[in-house]
C-alpha positions in Angstrom: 29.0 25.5 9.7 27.1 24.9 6.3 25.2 21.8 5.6 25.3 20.7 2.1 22.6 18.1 1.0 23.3 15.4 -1.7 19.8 14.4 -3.8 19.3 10.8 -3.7 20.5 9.3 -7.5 18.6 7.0 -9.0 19.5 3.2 -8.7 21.2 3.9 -5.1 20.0 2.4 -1.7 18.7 5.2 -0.3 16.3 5.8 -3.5 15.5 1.7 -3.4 14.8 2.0 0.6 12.7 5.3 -0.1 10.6 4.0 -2.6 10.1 0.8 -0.5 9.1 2.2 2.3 6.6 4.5 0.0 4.8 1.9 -1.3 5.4 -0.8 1.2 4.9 1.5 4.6 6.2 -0.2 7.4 5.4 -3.9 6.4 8.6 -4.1 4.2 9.7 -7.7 4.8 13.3 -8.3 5.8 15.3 -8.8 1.9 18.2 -11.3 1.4 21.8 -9.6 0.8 21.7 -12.2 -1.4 18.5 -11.1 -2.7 19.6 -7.2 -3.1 21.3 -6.3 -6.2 21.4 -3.0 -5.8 18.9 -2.0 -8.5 15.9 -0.9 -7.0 13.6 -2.8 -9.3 14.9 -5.8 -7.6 15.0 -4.9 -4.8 10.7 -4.2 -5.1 10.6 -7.2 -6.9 12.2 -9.2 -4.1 9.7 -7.6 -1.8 7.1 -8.0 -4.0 8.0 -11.6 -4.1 8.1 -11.9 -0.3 4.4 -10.0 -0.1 3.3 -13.2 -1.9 5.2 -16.2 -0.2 4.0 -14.5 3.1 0.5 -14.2 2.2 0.1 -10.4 2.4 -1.4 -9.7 -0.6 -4.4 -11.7 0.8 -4.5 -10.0 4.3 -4.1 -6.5 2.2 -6.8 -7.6 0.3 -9.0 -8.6 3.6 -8.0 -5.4 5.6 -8.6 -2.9 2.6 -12.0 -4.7 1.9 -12.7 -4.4 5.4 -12.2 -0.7 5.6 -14.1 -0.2 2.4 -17.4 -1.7 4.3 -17.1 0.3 7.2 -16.7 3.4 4.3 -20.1 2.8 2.8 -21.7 2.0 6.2 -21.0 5.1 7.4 -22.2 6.8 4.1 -25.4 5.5 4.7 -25.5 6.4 8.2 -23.8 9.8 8.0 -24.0 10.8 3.9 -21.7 10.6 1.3 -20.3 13.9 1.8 -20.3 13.6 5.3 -16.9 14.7 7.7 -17.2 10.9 9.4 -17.6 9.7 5.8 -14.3 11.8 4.8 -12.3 10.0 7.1 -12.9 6.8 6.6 -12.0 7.8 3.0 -8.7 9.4 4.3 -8.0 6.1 6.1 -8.8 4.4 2.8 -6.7 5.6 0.5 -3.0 4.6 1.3 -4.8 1.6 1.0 -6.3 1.4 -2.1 -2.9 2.9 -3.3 -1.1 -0.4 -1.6 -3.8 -2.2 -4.1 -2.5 -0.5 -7.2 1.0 -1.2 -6.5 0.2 -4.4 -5.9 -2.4 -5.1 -8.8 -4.8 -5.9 -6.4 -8.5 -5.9 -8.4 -11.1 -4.5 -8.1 -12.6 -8.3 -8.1 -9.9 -9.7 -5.4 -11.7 -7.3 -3.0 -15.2 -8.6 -3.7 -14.0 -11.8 -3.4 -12.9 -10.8 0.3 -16.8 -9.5 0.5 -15.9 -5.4 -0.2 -18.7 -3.3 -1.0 -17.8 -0.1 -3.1 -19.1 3.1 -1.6 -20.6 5.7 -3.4 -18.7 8.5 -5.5 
């Protein structure tokens, strides 16, 4: 029996709950039916909206800041080029892409106390 596949259309639910869950990962909050329009630039919005009321934008902030220190730590320790140092950097960057979604600065994560590694 053949399997046909439909490609997700823009504006449907599976293309909003796709491009949530790409940017958001699995800390989408739980959205309002109410909330939901169908369009998914409301429905990030309303997420987006939720990041902030819950405070996530700071504890993204915190973690990715975190995780930056431990990045040019193990620079120093290991060099910049280094597979331990690679890592961390693999770790990093769904991170800083979270940041850039977000419009988290490059200032919001020195104020958390980030140090930016070498490039």
């Amino acid at each position: 029996m053949a399997t046909t596949m439909t490609p997700i259309q823009p504006g449907t639910e599976a293309t909003a709950a796709a491009l949530a869950d790409f940017i958001f990962g699995s800390d989408i909050p739980p959205i309002d039916p109410d909330d939901y329009a169908g369009s998914w630039r409301t429905t990030l919005h309303v997420i987006a909206e939720e990041w902030v009321g819950e405070g996530r934008f700071e504890r993204h902030a915190a973690r990715t800041a975190t995780v930056l220190n431990e990045l040019v730590a193990t620079q120093k320790l290991f060099g910049v080029g280094s597979p331990e140092a690679l890592a961390v950097g693999t770790r990093l960057q769904p991170l800083i892409d979270r940041c850039r979604h977000f419009g988290i600065t490059t200032a919001d994560l020195r104020r958390h106390g980030a140090q930016f590694p070498v490039t």
